[in-house]
N, C-alpha and C positions, 0 to 999 in steps of 0.2 A: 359601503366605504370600508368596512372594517375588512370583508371579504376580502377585498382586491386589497388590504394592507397584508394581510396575510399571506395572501397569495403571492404579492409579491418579497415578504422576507423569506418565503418558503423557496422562491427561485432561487434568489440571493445565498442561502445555505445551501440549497443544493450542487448552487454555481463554488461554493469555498470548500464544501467537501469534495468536488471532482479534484480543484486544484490539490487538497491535500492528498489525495489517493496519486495524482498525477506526480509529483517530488515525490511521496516515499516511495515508488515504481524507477524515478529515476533514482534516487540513491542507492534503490536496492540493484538497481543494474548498474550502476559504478562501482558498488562492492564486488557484485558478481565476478565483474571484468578485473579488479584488481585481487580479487582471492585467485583467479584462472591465473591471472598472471604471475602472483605467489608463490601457485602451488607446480607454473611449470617449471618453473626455476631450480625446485626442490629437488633432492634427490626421490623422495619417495611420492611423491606428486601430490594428489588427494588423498593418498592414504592413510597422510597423519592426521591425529586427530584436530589440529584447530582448524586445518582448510576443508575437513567436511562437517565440521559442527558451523563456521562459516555458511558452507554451502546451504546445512539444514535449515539455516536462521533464513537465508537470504531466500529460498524456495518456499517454507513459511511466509515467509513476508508478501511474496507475490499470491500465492494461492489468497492468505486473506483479503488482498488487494482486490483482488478478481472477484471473491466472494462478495466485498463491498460493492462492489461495480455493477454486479447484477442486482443487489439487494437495494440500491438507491435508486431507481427511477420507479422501480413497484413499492415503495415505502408507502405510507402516508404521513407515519412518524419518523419526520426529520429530525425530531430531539433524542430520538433513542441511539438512531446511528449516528449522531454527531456524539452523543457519550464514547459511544463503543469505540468512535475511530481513534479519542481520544486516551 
């Protein structure tokens, strides 16, 4: 009984961190999309400094994204990655 409790709050977090990784993915590709638009507007494009510190944050965001993505179906500790994500 306690087992299958487990097991099933264990889906259940697994199932709330995909969705958190899923939103910050899209917001960071809403950024993405409006820093590009930003910066082609710009006379000197990406080359000033807030559309590629933008840029860096937004590529950041995705890489650890990705890194959670891989690192949560091999977990066993849902509690460590649910810290981290937050």
């Amino acid at each position: 009984m306690v087992d299958e409790r487990s097991a099933e709050d264990s889906r259940e977090l697994a199932r709330r961190l995909s969705w958190l990784m899923g939103g910050r993915i899209l917001v960071a590709t809403l950024l993405l999309g409006g820093t590009l638009l930003m910066s082609v507007n710009q006379a000197e494009g990406t080359a000033g400094f807030t559309p590629r510190f933008l840029l860096a944050l937004i590529i950041a965001t995705f890489c650890v994204s990705l890194g959670f993505a891989l690192w949560l179906p091999r977990t066993q500790r849902l509690d460590r990655v649910s810290v981290l994500q937050l």
